[in-house]
C-alpha positions in Angstrom: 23.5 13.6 -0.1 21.3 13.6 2.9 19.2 10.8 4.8 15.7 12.9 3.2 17.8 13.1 -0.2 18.6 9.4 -0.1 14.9 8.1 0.9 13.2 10.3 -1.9 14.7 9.2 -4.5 14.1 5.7 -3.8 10.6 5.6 -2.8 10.0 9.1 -5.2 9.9 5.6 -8.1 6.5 4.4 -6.3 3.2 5.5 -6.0 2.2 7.0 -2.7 0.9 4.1 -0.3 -0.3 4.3 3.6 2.3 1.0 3.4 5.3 2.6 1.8 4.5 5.9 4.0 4.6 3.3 7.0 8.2 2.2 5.7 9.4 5.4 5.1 9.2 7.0 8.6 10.4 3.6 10.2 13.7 3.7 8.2 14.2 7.1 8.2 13.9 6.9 12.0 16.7 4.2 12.0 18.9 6.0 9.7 19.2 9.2 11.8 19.6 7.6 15.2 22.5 5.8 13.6 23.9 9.0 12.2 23.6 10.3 15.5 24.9 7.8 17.3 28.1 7.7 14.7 28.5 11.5 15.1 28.2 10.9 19.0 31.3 8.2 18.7 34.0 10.8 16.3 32.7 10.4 13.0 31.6 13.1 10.9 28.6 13.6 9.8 29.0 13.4 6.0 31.3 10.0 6.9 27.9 8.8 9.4 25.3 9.2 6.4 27.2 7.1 4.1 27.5 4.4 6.3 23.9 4.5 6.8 23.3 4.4 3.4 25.4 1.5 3.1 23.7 -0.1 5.6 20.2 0.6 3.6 22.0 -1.2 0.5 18.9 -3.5 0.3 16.1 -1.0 0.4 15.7 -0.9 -3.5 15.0 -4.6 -3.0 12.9 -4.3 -0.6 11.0 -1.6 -2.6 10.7 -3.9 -5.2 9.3 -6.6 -3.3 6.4 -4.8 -2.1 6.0 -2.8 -5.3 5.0 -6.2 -6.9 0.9 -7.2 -6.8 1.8 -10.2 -5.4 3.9 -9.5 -2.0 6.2 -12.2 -0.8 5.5 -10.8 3.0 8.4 -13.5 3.9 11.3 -12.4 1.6 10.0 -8.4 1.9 10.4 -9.0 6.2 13.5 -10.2 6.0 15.2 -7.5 3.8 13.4 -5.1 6.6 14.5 -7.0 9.4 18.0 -6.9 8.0 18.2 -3.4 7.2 16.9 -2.7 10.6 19.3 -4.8 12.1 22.6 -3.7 10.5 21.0 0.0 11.1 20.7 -0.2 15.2 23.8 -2.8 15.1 22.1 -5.8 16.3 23.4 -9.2 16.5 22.0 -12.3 17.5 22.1 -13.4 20.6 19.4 -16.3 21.5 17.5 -18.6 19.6 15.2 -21.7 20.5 12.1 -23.4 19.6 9.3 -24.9 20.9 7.1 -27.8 19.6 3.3 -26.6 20.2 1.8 -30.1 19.8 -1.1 -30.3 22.3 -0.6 -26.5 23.2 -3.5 -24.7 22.7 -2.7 -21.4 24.6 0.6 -19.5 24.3 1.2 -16.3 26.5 3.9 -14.3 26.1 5.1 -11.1 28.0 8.2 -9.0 27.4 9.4 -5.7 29.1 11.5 -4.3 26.7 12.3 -4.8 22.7 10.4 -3.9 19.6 8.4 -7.4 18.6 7.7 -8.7 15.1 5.5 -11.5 14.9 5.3 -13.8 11.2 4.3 -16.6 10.2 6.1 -20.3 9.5 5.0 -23.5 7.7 6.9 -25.4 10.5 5.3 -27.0 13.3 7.4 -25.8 16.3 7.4 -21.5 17.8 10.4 -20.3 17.2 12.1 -17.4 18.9 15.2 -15.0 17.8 16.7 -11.8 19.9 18.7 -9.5 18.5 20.7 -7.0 21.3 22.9 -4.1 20.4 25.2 -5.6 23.4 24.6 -9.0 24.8 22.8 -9.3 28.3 21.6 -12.8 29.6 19.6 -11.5 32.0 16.9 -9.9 29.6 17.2 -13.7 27.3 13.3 -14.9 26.8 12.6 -18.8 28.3 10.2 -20.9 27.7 8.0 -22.9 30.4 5.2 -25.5 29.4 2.3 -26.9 31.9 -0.2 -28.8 30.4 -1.7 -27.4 27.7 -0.2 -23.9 28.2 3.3 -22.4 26.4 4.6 -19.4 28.4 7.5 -17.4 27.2 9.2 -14.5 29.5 11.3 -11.9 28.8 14.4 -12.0 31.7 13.9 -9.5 34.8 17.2 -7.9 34.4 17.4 -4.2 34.8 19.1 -2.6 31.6 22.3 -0.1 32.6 23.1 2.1 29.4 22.0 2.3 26.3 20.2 -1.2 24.6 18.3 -1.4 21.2 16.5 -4.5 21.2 14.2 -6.7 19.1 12.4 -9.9 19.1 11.8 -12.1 16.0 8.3 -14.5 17.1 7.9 -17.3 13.8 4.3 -18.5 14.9 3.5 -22.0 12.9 0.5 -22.0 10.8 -1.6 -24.4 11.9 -1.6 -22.7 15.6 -5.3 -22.5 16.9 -6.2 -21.6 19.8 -5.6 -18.4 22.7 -2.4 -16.5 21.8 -1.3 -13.5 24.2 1.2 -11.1 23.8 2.1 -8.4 26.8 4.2 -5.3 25.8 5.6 -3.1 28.2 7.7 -0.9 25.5 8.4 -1.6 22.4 7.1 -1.6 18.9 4.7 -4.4 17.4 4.3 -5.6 14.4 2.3 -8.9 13.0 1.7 -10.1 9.6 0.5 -12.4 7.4 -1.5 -14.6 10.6 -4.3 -16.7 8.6 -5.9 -19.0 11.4 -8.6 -19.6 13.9 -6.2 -17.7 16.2 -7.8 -15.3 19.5 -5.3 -12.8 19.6 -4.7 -10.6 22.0 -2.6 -7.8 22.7 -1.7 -5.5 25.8 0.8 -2.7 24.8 1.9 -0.5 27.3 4.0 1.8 25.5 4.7 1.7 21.6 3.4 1.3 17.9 1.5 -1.6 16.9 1.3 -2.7 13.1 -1.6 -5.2 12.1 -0.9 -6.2 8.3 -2.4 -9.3 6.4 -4.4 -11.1 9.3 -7.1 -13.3 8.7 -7.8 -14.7 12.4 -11.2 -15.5 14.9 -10.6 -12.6 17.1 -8.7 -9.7 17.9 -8.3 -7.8 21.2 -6.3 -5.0 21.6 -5.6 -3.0 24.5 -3.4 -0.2 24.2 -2.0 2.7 26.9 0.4 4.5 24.4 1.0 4.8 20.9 -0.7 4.6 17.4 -2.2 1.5 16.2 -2.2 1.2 12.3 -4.3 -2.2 10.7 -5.2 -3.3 7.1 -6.0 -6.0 5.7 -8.0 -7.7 8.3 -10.7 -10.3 8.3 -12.0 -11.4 11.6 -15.4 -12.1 13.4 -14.7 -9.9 16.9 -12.5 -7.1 16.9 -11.9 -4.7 19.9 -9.8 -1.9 20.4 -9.2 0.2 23.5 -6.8 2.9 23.8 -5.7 5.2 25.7 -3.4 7.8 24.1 -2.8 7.3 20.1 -4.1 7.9 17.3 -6.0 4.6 15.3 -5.9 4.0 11.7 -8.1 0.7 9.7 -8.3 0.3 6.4 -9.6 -2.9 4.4 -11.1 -4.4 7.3 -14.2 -6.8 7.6 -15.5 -7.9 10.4 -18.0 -10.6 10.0 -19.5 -13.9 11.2 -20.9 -15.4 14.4 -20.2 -12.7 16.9 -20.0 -9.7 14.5 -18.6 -7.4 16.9 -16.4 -4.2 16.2 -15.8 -2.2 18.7 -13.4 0.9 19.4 -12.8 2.5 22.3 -10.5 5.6 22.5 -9.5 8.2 25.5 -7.3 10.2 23.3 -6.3 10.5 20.0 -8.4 10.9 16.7 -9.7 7.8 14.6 -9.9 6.6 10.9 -12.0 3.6 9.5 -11.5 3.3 5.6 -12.9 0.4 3.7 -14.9 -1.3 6.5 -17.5 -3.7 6.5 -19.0 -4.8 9.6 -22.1 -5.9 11.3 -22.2 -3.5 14.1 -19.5 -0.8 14.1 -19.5 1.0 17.7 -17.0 4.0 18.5 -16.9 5.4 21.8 -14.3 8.5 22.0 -13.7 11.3 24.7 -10.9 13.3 23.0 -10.4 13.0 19.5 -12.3 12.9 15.8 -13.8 10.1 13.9 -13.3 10.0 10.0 -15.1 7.4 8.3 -14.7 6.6 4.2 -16.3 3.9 2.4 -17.9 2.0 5.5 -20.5 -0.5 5.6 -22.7 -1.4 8.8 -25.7 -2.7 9.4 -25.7 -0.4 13.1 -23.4 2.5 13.9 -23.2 3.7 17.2 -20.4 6.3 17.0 -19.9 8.4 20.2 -17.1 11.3 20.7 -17.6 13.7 23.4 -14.8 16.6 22.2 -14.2 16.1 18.3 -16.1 15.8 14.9 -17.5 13.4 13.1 -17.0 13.1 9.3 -18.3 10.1 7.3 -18.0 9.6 3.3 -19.9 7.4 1.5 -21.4 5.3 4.0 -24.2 2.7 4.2 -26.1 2.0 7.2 -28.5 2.9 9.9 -27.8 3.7 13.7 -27.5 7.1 16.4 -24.8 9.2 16.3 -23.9 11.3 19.3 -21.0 14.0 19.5 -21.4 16.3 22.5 -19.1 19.4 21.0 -17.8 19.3 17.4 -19.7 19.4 13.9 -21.2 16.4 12.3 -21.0 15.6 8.7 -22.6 12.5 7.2 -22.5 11.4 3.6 -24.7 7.9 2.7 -24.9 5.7 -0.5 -27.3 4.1 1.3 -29.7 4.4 4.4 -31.1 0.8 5.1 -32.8 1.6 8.7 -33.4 4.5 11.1 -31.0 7.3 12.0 -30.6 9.4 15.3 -27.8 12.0 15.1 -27.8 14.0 18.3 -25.2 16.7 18.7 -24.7 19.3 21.6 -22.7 22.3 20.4 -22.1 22.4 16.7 -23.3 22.0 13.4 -25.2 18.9 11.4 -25.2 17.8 8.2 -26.4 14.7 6.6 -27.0 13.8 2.4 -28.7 11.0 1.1 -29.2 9.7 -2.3 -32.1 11.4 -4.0 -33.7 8.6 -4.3 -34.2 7.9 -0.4 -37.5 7.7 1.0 -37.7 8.8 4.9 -39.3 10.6 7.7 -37.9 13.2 9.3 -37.6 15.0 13.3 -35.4 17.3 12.9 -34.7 19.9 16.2 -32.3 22.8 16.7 -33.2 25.3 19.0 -31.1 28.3 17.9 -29.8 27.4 14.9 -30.9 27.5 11.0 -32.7 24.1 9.0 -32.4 23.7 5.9 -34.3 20.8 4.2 -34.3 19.3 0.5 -36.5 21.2 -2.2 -39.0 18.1 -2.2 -39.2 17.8 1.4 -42.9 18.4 3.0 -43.1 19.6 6.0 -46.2 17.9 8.1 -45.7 19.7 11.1 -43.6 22.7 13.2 -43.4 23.9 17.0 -40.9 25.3 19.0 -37.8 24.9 16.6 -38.9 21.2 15.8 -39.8 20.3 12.0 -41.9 17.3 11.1 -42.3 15.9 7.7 -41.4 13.4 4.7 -39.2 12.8 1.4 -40.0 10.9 -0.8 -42.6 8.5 -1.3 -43.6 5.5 0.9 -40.8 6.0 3.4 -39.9 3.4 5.4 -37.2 4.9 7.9 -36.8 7.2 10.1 -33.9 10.3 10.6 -34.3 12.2 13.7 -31.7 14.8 13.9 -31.2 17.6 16.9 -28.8 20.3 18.4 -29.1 22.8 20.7 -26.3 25.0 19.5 -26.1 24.9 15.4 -27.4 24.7 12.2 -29.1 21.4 10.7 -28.5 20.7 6.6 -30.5 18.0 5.4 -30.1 17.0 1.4 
């Protein structure tokens, strides 16, 4: 039997999740890099897979953990952590904690490690290393002044090969500024349910966002793919750099009702999002959006399409060279869509009552049957649907067909 073998026919006795998908890949990273590194140190490869298996001994566990509708996130992160740890032979190698009574700002910054960051119903921060090969010089310390808790990573240099990774138990009843600082590494936090600003600078790695429930979220990323669900917060920002970004089950509402993604390179996905003012700002890369809910859009990519399912909203749309394709249950103000170099088109429910501007100057329109067309000059088309209409959808391209239904 092979890793692939192995991992299909544990998870081939669940249904298909983005979470168990998630899992998936992560394990079957470790498991290879261990056979590697077994078959690297004389063991065969037959005799390197089995010991990997072994070490995956508690992955129908796990499986069953998060297979049940109500996930102990606790008991399902420690089976992971385990398996992870047996799988890149990590041991423990410091442990402290820190009482955060009057600390209302923690900042934390390390250079190397993947991070996982959970939750605790105690009242102190506590932090766990795990090494491959012990090195006090990378150890984490902790330094309090006044009301601020800063924890950094050791300067040593690292000689050889290290697999590293940080265990963060953040008390509940934390509120207040919380920084993290990632120079490589994975990241993964879960299950945070408080009036928390978080904020995150990755310089290199994967972040996971599971289960939050927090005031803000700021995320600044330079290399890797960010993957969130679950998440309920009034302000969320993302800028990134190189990576791709995938939300699902994601609300952002409340006071400051901001939600705001900027991206250099890499495409984006929004599924199941409700917000008060979604704005997407892209260079390189397409925007998929499915069941998404704001008051505004203000989606921007300047190389890339724009797909959107079964939205609701009003807003302007821009996309400078790539097709645009919108789909709405529901238009509740005016649209612009304004595209460059490729194609538009844009459905409403039959029932929608609107005005219409539609431009293109060498391409084909095509408007619905009951559309009446009030004026036309020079490629641009005037008119009305429906009766009464109260918004407005101004559409234009100068290089591509327009479909209006």
């Amino acid at each position: 039997m092979n890793i692939n073998d192995f991992l299909d026919n544990k998870f081939g006795q669940y249904p298909k999740t983005d979470e168990l998908a998630d899992l998936r890949e992560s394990i079957e990273e470790d498991m290879n890099n261990f056979v590697q590194q077994k078959v690297a140190s004389g063991h065969t490869e037959e005799e390197a897979v089995a010991i990997a298996i072994e070490n995956a001994s508690d992955l129908d566990q796990l499986l069953k953990f998060i297979g049940e509708q109500e996930v102990d996130y606790s008991k399902s992160f420690n089976l992971y952590s385990q398996i992870n740890r047996r799988l890149n032979s990590l041991e423990l190698v410091n442990s402290y904690s820190v009482e955060l009574q009057n600390i209302s700002e923690l900042h934390l910054n390390f250079h190397l490690g993947n991070i996982l960051i959970l939750p605790t119903t105690d009242n102190k921060l506590t932090v766990r290393e795990f090494m491959s090969r012990e090195i006090k010089g990378l150890f984490s310390t902790p330094s309090k002044v006044g009301n601020v808790l800063q924890i950094e990573q050791g300067p040593r240099k690292i000689v050889g090969i290290l697999r590293n990774r940080i265990e963060i138990s953040l008390p509940q009843s934390f509120a207040g500024f919380f920084s993290l600082t990632s120079s490589t590494g994975n990241v993964i936090v879960t299950k945070l349910h408080s009036d928390i600003l978080f904020d995150l600078t990755i310089n290199s790695g994967n972040i996971r966002l599971t289960d939050l429930d927090v005031k803000r979220i700021q995320v600044d990323a330079k290399s890797g793919n960010l993957k969130a669900q679950h998440i309920k917060t009034t302000d969320f920002h993302i800028n990134g750099k190189s990576g791709n970004v995938r939300l699902q089950d994601v609300h952002v509402q409340g006071t400051a009702n901001q939600f705001v993604i900027t991206m250099k390179s890499g495409n984006l996905k929004l599924t199941d999002i409700i917000a008060e003012t979604l704005v997407t700002n892209c260079t390189s890369g397409n925007i998929r959006l499915e069941d998404v809910t704001a008051k505004f859009f203000d989606l921007k990519t300047q190389s890339g399409y724009i797909r959107a399912l079964n939205i609701a909203g009003a807003g302007k749309i821009l996309c400078r060279s790539g097709n645009v394709r919108l789909d709405f249950n529901q238009l509740t103000g005016d649209l612009r869509v304004e595209e460059k170099s490729g194609q538009i088109k844009v459905a409403f429910p039959t029932e929608t009552a609107y005005q219409f501007d539609v431009t293109s100057k060498t391409g084909r329109v095509l408007l619905p049957k009951n559309a009446k067309i009030t004026d036309y000059n020079k490629g641009q088309t005037l008119g009305q649907v429906g009766q009464l209409p109260a918004n407005n959808v101004t559409l234009s391209t100068v290089n591509g067909n327009i479909k209006l239904q």
